[in-house]
FISE-768169 format. One record per residue: residue number from 1; residue in three letters; x, y, z of N, C-alpha, C in turn. Coordinates in steps of 0.2 Angstrom, whole numbers, plus 5000, padded with zeros to 4 digits. Atoms other than C-alpha are relative to their C-alpha. Layout:
<recs>
num	residu	nc1	nc2	nc3	cac1	cac2	cac3	cc1	cc2	cc3
NUM	Ala	X	Y	Z	X	Y	Z	X	Y	Z
...
</recs>
This chain:
<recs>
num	residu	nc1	nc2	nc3	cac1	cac2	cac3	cc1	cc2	cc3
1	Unk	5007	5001	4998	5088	4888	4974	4998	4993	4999
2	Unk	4999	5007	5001	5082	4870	4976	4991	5001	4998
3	Unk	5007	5000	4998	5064	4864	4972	4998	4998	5004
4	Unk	5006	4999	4994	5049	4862	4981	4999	4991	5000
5	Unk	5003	5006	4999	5044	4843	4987	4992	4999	4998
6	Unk	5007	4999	4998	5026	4838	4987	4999	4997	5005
7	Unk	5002	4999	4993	5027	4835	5005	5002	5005	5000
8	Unk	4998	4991	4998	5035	4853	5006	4993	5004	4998
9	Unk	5003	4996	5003	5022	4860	4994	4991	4997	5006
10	Unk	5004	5000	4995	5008	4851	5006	4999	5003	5005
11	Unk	4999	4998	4994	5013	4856	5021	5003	5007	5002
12	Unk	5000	4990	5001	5015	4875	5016	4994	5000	4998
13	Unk	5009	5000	5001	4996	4874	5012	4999	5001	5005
14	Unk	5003	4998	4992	4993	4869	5029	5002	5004	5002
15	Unk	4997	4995	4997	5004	4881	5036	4995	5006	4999
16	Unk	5007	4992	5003	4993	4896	5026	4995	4997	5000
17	Unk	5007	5000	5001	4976	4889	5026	4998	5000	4994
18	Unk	5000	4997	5008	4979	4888	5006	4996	4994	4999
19	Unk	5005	5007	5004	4966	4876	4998	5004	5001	4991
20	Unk	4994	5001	5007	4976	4868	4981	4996	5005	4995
21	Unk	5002	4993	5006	4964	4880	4971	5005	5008	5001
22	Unk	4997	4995	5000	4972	4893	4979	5005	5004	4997
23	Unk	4990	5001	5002	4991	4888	4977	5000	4998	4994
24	Unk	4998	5002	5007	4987	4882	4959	4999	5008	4998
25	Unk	5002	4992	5003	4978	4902	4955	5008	5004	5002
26	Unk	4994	4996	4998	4994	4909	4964	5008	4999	4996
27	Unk	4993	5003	5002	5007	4898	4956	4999	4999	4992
28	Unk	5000	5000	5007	4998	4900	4939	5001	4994	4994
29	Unk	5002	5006	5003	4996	4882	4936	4995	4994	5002
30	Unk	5005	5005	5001	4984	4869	4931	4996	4998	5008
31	Unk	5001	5001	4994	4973	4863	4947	5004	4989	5000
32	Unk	4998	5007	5000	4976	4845	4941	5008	4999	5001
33	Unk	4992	4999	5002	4995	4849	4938	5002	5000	5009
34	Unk	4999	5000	4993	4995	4853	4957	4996	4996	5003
35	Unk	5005	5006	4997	4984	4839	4962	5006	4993	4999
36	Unk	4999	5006	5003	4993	4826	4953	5009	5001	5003
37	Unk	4993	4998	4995	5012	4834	4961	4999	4995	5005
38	Unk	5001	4998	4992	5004	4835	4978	5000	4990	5003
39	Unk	5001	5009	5000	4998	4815	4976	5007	4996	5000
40	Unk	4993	5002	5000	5015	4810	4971	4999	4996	4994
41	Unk	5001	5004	5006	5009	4804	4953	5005	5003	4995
42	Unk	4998	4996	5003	5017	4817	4943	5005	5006	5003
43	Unk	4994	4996	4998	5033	4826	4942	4999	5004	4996
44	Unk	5000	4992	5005	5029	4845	4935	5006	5003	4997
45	Unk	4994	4996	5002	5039	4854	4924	5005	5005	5003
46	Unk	4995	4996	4996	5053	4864	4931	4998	5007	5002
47	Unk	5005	4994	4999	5044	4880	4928	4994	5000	5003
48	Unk	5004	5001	4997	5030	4873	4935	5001	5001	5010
49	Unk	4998	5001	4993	5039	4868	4951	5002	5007	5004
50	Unk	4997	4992	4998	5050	4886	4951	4993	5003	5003
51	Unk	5004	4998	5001	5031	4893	4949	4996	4999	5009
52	Unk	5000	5000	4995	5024	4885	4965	5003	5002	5005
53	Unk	4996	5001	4995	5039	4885	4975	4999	5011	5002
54	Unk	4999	4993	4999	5039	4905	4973	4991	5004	5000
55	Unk	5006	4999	4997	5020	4906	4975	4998	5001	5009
56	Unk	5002	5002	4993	5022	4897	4993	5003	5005	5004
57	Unk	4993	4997	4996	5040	4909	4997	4994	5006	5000
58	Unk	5006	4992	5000	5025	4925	4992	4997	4999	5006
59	Unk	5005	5002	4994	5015	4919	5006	5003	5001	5005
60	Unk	4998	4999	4995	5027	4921	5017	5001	4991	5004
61	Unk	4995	5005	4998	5037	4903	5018	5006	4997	4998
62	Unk	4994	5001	5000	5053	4896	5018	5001	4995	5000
63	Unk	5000	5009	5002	5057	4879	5011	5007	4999	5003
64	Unk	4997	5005	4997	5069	4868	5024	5006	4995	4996
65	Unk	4995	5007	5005	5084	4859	5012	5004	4997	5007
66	Unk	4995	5002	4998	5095	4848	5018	4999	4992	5002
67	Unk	5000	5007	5001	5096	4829	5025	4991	5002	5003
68	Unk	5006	5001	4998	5078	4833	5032	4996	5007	4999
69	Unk	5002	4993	5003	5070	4846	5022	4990	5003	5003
70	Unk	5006	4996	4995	5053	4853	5029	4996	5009	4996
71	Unk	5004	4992	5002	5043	4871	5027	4999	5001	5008
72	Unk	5002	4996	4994	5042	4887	5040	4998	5004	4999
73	Unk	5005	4993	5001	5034	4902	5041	5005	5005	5001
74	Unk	4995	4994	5000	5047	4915	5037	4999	5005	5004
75	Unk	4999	4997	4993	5052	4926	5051	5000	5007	4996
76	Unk	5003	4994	5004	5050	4942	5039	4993	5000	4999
77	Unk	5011	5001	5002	5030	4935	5035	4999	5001	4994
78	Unk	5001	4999	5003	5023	4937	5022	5003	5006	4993
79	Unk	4999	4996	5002	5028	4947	5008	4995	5006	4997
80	Unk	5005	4998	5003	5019	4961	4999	5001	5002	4992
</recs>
């Protein structure tokens, strides 16, 4: 499993219509923790990062690796 960017972690908000309150309540961290990621100020802790990335993967997204990494909207949607 790779981590999440904070272009990835962005542009998996806008995909879901998730405001950073959301994704920090869902990802169970700090609002500035995901504010200060998303900026490109601050590199969150690993569990942090795991945290978000499997917040965004619940939602029903799929993080893009490779020489030009991205986000989609998983073709199963959503999980429950």
């Amino acid at each position: 499993m790779s981590e999440i960017t904070a272009d990835q972690s962005r542009a998996a908000r806008a995909l879901l219509h998730m405001s950073e309150e959301g994704l920090a309540a869902a990802a169970n961290v700090g609002l500035a923790t995901l504010r200060a990621f998303e900026a490109g100020l601050n590199l969150p802790t690993s569990n942090s990062l795991r945290s978000i990335r499997l917040a965004l993967e619940h939602a029903g997204i799929e993080l893009v690796v490779g020489a030009d990494p991205g986000v989609r909207l998983s073709v199963r949607g959503a999980r429950a």
